[in-house]
DSSP file (Angstrom, degrees, kcal/mol; ACC not computed):
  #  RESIDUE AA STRUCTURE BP1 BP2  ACC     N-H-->O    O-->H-N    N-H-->O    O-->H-N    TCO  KAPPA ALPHA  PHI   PSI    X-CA   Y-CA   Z-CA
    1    1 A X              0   0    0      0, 0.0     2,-0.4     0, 0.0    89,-0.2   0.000 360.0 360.0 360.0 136.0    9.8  -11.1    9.4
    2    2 A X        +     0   0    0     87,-1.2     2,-0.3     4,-0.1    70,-0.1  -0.618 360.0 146.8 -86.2 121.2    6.2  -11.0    8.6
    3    3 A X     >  -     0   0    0     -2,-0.4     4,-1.2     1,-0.1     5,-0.0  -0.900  59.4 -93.1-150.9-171.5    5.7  -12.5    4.9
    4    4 A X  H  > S+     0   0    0     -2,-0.3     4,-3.6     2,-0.2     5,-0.2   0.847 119.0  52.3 -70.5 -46.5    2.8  -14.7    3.1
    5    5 A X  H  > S+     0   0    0      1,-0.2     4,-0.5     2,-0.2    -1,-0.2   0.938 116.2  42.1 -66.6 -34.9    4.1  -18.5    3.8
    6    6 A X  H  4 S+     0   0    0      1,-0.2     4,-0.2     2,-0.2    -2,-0.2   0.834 122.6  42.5 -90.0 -17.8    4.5  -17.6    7.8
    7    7 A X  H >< S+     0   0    0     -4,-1.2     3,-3.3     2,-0.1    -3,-0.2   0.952 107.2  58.0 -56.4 -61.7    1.0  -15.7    7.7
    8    8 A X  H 3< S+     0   0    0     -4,-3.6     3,-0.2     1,-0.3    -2,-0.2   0.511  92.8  77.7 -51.8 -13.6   -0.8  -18.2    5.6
    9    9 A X  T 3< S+     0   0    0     -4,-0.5     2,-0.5     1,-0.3    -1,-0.3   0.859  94.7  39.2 -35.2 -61.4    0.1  -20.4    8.2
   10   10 A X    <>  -     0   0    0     -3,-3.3     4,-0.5    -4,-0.2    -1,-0.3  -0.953  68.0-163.8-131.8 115.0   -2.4  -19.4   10.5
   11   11 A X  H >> S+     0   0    0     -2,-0.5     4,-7.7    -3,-0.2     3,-2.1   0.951  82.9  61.7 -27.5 -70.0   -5.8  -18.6    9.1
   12   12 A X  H 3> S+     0   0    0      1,-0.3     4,-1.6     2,-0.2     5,-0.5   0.984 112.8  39.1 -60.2 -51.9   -7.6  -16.6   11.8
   13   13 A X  H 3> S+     0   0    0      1,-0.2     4,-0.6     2,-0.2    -1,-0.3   0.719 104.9  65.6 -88.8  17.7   -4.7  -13.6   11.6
   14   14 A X  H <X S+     0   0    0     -3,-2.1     4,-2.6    -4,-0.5     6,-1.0   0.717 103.9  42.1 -68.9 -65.7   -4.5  -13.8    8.3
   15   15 A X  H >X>S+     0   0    0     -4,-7.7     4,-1.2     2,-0.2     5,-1.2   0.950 117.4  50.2 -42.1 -70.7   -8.2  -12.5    8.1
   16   16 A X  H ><5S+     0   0    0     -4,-1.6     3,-0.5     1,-0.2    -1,-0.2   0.879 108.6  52.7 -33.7 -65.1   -7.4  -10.2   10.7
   17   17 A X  H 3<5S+     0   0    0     -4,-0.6    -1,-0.2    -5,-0.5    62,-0.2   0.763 130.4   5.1 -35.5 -55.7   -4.2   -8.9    8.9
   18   18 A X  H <<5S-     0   0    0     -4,-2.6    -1,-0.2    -3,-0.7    -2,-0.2  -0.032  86.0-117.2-147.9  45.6   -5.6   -8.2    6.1
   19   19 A X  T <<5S+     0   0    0     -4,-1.2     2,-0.4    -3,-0.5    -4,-0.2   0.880  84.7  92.4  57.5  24.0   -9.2   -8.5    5.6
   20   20 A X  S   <S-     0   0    0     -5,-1.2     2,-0.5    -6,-1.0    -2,-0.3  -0.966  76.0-123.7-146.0 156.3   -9.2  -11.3    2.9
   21   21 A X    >>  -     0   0    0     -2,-0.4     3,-1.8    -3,-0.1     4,-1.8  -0.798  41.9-100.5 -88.9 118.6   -9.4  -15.3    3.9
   22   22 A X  H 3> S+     0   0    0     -2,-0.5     4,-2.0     1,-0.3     5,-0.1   0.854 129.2  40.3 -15.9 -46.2   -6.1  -17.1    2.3
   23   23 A X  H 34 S+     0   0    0      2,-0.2    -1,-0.3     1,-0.1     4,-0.2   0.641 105.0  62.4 -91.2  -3.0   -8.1  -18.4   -0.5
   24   24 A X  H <4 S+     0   0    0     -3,-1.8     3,-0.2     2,-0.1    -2,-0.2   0.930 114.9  41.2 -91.7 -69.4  -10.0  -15.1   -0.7
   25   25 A X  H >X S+     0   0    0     -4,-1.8     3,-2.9     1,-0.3     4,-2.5   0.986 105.2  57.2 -73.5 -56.0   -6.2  -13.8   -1.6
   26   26 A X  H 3X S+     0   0    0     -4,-2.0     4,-0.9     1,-0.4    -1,-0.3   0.748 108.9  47.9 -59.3  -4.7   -4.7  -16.3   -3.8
   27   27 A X  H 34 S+     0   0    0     -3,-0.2    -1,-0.4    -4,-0.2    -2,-0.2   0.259 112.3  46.8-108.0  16.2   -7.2  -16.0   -6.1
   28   28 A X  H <>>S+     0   0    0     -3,-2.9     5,-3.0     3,-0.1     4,-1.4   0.408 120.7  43.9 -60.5 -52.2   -7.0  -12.2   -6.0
   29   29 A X  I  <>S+     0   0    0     -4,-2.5     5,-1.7     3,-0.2     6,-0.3   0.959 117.8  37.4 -74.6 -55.9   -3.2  -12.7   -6.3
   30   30 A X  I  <5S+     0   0    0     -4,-0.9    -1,-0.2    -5,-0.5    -3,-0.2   0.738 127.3  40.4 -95.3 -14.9   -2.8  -15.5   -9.1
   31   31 A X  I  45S+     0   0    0     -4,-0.1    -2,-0.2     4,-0.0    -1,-0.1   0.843 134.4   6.3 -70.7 -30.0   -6.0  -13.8  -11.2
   32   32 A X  I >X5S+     0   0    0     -4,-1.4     4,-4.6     3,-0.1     3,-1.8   0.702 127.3  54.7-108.5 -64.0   -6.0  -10.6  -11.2
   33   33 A X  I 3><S+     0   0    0     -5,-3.0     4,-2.5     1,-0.3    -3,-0.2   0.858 117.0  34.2 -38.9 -80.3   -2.3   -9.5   -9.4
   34   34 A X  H 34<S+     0   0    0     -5,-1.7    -1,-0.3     1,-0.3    -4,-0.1   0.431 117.6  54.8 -78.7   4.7    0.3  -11.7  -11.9
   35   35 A X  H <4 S+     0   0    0     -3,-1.8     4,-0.4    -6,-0.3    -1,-0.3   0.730 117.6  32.8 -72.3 -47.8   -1.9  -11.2  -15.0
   36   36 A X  H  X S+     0   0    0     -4,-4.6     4,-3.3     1,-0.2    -2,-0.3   0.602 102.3  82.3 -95.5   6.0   -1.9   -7.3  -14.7
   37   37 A X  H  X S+     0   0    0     -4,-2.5     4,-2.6    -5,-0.5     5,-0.3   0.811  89.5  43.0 -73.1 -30.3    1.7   -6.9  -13.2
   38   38 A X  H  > S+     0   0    0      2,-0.2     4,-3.3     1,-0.1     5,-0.4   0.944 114.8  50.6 -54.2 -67.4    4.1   -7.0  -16.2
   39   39 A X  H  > S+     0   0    0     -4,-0.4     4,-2.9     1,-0.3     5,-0.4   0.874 119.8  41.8 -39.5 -54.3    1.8   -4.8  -18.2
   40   40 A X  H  X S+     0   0    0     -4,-3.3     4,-2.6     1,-0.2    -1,-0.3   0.970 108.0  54.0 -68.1 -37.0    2.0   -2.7  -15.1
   41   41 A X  H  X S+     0   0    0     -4,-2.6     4,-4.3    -5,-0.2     5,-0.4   0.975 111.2  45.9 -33.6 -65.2    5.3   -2.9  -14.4
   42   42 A X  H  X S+     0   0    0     -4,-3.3     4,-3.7    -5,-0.3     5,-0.3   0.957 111.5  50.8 -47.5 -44.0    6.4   -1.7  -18.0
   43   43 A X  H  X S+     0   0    0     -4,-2.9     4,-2.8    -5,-0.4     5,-0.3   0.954 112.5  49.3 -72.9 -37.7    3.9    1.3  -18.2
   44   44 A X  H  X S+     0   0    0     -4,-2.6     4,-1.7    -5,-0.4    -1,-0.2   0.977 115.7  46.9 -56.1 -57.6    5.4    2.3  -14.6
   45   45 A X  H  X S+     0   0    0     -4,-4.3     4,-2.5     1,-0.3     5,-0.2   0.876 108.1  52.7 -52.9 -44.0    8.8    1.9  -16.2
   46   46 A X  H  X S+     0   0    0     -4,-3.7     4,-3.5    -5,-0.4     5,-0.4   0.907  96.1  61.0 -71.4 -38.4    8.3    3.7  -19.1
   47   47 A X  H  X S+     0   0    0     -4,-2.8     4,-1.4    -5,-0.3    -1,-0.3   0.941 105.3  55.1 -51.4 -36.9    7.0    6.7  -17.8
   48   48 A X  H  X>S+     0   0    0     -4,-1.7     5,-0.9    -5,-0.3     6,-0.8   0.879 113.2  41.3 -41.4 -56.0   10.5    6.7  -16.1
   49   49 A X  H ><5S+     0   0    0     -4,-2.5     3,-1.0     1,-0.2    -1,-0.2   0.877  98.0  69.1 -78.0 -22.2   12.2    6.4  -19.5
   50   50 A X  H 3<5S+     0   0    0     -4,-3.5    -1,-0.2     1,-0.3    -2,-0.2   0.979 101.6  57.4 -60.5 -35.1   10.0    8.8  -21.5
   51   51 A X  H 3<5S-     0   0    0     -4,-1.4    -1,-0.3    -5,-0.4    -2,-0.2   0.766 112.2-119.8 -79.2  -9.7   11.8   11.5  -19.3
   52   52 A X  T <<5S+     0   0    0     -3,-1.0    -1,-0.2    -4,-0.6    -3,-0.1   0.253  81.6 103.2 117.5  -8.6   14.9   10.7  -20.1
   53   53 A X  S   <S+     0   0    0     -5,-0.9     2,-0.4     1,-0.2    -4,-0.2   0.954  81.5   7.6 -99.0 -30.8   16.4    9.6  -16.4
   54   54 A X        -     0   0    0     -6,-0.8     2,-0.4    -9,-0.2    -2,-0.3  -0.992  65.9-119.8-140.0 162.4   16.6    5.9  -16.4
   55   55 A X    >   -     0   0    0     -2,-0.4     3,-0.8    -3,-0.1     4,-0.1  -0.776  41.0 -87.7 -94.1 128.4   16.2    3.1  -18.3
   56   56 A X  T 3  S+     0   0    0     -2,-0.4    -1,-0.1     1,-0.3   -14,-0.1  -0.112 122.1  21.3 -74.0 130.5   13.6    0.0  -17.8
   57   57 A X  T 3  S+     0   0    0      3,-0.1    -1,-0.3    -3,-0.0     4,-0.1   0.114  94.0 110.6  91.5 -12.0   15.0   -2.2  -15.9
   58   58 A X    <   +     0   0    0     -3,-0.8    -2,-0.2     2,-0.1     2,-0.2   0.614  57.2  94.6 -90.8 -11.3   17.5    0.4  -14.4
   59   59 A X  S    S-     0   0    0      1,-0.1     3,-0.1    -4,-0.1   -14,-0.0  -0.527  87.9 -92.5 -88.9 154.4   15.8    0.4  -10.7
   60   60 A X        -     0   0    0     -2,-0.2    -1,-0.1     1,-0.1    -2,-0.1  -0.263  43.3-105.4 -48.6 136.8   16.8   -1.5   -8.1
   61   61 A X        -     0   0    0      1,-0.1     2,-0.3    -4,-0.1    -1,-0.1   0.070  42.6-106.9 -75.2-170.1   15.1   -5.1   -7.6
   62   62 A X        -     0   0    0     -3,-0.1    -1,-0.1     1,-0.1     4,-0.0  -0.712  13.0-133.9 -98.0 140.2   12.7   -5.3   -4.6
   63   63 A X  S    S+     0   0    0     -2,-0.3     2,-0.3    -3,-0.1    -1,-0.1   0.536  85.9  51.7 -99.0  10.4   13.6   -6.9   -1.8
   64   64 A X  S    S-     0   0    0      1,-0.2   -61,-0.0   -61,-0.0     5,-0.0  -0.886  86.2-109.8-116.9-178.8   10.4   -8.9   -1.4
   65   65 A X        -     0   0    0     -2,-0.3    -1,-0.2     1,-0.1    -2,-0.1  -0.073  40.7-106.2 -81.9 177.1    8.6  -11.1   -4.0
   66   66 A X  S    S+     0   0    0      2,-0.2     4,-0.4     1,-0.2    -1,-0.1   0.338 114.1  68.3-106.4  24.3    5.6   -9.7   -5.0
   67   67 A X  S  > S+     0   0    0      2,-0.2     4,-2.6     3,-0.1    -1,-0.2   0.653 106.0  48.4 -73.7 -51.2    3.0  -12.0   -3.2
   68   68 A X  H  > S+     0   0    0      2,-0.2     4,-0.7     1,-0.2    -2,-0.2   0.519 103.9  62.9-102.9   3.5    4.5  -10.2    0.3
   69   69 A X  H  > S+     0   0    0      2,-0.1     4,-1.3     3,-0.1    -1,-0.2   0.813 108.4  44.1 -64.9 -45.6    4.1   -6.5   -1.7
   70   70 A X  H  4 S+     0   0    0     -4,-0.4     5,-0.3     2,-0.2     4,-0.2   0.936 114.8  43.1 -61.2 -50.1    0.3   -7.5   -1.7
   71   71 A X  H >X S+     0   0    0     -4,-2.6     3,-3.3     3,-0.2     4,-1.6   0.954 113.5  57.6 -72.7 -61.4    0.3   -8.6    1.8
   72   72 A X  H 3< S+     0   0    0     -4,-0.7     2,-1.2     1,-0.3     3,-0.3   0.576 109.4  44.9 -11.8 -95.1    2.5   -5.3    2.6
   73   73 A X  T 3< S+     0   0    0     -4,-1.3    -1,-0.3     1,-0.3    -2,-0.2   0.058 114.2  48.1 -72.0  28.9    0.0   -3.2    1.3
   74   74 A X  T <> S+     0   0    0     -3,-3.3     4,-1.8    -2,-1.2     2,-1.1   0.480 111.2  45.2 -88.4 -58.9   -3.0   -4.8    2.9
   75   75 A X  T  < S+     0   0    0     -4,-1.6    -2,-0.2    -3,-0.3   -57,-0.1  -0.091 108.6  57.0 -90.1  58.3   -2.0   -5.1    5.9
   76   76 A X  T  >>S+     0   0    0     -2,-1.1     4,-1.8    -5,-0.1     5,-1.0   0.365 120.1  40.3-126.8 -76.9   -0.6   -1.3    5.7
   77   77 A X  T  45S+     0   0    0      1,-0.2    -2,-0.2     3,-0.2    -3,-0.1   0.820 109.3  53.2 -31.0 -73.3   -4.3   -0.7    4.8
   78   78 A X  T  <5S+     0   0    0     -4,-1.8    -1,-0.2   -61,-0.2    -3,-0.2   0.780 119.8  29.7 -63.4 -43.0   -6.2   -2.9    6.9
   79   79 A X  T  45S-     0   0    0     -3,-0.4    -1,-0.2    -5,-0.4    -2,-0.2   0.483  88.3-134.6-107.1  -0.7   -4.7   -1.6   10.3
   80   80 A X  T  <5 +     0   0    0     -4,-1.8    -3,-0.2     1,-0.1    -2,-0.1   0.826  46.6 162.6  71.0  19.2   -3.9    1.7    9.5
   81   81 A X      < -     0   0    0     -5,-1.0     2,-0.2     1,-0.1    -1,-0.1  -0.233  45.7 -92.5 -86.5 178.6   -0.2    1.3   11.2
   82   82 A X     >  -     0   0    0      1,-0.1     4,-3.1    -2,-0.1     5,-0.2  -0.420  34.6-105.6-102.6 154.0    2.6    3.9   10.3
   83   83 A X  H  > S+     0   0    0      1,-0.2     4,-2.4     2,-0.2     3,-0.3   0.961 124.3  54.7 -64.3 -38.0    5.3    3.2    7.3
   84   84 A X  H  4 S+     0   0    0      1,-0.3    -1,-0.2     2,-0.2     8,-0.2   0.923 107.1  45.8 -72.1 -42.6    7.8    2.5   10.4
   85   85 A X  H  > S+     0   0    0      1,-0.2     4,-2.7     2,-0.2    -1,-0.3   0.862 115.0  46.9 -60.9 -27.6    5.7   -0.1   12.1
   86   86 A X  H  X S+     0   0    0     -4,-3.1     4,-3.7    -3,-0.3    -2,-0.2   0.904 113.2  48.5 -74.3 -27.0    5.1   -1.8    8.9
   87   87 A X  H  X>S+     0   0    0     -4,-2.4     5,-1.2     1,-0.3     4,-0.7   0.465 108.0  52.9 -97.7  12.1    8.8   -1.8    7.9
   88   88 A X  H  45S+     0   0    0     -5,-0.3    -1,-0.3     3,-0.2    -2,-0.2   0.825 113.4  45.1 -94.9 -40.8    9.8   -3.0   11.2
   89   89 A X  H  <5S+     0   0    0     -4,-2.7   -87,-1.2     1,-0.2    -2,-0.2   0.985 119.9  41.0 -17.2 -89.0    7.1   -5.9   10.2
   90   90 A X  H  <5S-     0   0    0     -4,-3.7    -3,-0.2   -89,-0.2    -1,-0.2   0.842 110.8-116.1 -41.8 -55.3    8.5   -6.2    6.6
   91   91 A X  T  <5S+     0   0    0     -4,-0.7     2,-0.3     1,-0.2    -3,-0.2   0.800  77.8 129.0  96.8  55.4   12.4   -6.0    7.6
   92   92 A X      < -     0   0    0     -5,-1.2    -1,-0.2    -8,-0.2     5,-0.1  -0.933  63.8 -99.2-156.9 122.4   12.3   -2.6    5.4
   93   93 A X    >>  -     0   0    0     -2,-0.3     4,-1.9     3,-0.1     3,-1.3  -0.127  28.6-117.2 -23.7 116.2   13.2    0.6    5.5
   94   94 A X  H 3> S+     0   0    0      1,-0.2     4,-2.0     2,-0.2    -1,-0.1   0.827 115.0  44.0 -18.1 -65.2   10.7    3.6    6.3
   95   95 A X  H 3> S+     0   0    0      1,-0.2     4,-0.6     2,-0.2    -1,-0.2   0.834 111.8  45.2 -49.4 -36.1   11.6    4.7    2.7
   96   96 A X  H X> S+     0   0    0     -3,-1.3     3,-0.9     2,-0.2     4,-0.5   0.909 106.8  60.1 -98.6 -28.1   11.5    2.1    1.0
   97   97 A X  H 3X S+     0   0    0     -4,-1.9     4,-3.1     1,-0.2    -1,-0.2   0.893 108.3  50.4  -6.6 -63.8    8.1    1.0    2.6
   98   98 A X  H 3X S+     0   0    0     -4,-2.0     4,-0.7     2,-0.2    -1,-0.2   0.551 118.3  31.6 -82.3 -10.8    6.7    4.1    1.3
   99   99 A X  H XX S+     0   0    0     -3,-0.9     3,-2.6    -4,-0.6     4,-0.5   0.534 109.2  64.4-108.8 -79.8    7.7    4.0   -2.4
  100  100 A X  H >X S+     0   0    0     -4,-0.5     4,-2.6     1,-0.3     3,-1.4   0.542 114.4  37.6  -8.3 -71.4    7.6    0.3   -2.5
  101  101 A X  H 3X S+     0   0    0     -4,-3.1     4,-1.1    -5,-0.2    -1,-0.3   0.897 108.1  61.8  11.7 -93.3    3.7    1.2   -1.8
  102  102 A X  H << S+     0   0    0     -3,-2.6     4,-0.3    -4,-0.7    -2,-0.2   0.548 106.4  42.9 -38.7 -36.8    3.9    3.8   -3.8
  103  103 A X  H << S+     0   0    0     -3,-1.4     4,-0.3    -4,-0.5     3,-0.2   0.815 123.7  34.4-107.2 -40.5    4.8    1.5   -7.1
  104  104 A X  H >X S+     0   0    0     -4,-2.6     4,-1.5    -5,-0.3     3,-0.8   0.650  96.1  80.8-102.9   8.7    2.5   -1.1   -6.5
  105  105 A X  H 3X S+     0   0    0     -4,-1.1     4,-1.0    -5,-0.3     5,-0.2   0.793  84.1  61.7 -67.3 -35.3   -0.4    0.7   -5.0
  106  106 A X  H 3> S+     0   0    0     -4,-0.3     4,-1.2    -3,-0.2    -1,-0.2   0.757 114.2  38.9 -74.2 -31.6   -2.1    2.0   -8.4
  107  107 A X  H <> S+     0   0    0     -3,-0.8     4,-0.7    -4,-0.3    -2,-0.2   0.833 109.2  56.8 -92.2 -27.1   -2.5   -2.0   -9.6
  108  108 A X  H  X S+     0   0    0     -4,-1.5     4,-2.1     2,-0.2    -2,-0.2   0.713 109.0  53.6 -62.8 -33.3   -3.5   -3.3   -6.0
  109  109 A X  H  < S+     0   0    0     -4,-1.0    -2,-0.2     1,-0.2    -3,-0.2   0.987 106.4  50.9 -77.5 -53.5   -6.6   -0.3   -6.6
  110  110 A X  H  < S+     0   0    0     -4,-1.2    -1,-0.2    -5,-0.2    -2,-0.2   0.795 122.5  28.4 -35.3 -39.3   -7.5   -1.9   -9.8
  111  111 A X  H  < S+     0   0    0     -4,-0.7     2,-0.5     1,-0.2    -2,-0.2   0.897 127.3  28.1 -97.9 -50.2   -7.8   -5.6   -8.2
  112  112 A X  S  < S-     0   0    0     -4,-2.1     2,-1.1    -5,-0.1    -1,-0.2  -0.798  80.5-121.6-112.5 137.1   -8.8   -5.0   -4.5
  113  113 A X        +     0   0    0     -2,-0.5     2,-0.4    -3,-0.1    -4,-0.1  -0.695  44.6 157.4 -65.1 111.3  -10.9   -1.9   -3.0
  114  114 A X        -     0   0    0     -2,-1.1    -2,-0.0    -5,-0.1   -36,-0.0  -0.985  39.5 -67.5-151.7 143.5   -8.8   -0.2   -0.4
  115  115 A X        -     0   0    0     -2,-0.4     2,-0.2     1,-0.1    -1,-0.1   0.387  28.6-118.2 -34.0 162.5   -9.1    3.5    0.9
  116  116 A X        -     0   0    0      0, 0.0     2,-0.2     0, 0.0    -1,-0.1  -0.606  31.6-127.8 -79.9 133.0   -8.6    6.7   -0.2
  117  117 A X        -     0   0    0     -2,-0.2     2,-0.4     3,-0.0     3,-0.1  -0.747  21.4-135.4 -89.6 171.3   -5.7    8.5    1.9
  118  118 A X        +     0   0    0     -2,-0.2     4,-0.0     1,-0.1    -3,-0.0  -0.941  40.7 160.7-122.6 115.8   -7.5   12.0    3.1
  119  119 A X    >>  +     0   0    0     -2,-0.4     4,-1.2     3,-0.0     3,-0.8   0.463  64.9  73.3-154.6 -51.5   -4.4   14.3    2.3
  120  120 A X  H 3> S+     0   0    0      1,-0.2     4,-1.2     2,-0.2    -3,-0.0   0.776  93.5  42.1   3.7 -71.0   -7.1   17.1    2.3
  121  121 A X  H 3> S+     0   0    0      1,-0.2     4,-1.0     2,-0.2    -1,-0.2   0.762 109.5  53.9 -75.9 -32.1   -7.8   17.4    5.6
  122  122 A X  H <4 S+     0   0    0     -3,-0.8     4,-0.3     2,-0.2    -1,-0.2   0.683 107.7  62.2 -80.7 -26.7   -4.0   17.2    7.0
  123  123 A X  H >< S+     0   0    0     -4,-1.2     3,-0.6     1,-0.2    -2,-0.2   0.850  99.8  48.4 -44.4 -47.8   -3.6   20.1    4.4
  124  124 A X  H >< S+     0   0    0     -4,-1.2     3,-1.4     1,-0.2     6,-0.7   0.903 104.3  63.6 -71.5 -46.8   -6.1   22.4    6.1
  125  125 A X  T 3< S+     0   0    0     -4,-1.0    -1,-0.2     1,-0.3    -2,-0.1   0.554  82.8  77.2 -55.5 -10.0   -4.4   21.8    9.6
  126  126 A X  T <  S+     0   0    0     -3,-0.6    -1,-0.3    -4,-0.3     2,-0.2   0.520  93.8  46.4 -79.8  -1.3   -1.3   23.3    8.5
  127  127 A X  S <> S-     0   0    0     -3,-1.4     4,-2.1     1,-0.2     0, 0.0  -0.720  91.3-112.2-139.8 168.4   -2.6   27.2    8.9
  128  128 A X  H  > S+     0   0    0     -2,-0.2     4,-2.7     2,-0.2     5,-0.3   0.961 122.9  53.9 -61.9 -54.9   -4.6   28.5   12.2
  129  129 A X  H  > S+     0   0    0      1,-0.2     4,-0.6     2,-0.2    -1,-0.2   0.699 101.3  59.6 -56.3 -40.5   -7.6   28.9   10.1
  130  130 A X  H >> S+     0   0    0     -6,-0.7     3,-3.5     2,-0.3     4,-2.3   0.966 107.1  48.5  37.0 -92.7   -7.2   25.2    9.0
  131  131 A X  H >X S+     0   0    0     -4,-2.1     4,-3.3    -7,-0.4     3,-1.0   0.914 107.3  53.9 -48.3 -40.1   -7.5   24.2   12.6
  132  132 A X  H 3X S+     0   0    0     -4,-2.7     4,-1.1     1,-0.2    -1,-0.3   0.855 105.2  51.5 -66.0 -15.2  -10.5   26.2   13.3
  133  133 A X  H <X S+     0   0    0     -3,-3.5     4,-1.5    -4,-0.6    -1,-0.2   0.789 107.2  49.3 -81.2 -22.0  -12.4   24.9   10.8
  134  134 A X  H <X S+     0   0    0     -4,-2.3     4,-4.7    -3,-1.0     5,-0.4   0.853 114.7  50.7 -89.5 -45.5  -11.8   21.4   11.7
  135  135 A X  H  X S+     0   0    0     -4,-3.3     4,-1.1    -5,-0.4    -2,-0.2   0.789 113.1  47.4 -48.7 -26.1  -12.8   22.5   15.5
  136  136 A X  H  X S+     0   0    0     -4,-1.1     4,-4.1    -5,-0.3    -1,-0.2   0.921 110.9  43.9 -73.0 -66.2  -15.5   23.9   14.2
  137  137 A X  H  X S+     0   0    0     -4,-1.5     4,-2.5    -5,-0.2     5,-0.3   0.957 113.7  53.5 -49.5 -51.8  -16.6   21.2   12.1
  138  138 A X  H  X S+     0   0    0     -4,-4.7     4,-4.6     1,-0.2    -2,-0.2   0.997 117.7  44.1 -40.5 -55.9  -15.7   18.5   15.3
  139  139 A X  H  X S+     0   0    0     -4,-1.1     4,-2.0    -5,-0.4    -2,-0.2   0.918 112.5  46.9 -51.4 -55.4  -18.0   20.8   17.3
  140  140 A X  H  < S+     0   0    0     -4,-4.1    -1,-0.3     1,-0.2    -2,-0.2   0.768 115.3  43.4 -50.1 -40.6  -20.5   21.2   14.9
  141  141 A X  H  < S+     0   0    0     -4,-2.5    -1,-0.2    -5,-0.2    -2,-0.2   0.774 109.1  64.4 -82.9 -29.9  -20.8   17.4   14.1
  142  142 A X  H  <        0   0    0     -4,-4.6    -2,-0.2    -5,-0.3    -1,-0.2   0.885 360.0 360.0 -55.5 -46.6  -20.6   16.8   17.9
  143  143 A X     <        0   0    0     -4,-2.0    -1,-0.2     0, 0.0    -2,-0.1   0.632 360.0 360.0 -28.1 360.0  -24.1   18.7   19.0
């Protein structure tokens, strides 16, 4: 299983992995990450409760710490691999890859820069016209 202590190990694919030096990240992680994560944690929760369907505290725990949610979703980021590859990485489930993500991704924006997903563009493809426009565009950008 791919986590932080057997990464941190070895510098040089650490970098690779996820774009940040070991010390680069633990000071990302122990200022910014585990200052704003209760706060986030709660506001996440609460939105949950305001609607009336569970109660904070009422989700399941995570099955990694949250040091190797931060590496997750850098090195999700950084190599641009598929929820399956990562969770075969992680020892985690496709699903739970993708919400797991999902939960912590909005405080990871706040602290670190990492792309935008393009959900646009895969939109357009769905219809004929869609594709021609993106052929069009390839072509066009191609000349």
């Amino acid at each position: 299983m791919l986590s932080y202590d057997r990464l941190s190990k070895k510098p040089l694919l650490f970098k690779s992995f996820t774009g940040l030096t070991v010390q680069e990240f633990d000071n990302i992680f122990d200022i910014e990450i585990t200052k704003r994560y209760c706060k986030h944690e709660i506001k996440r929760l609460s939105k949950i409760n305001n609607n009336g369907e569970r109660k904070i505290g009422a989700d399941r725990p995570f099955k990694l710490d949250l040091i190797d949610r931060f590496l997750m979703l850098l090195v999700y980021y950084r190599l641009y691999i598929t929820y399956t590859l990562a969770g075969f990485l992680f020892e985690l489930d496709q699903s739970n890859m993708c919400r797991d993500i999902q939960k912590i991704e909005n405080l990871i924006r706040k602290c670190v820069p990492i792309p935008q997903k393009l959900y646009r563009i895969t939109n357009r493809l769905q219809t004929p016209e869609g594709g021609r426009q993106i052929l069009s565009w390839i072509y066009g950008f191609c000349r």
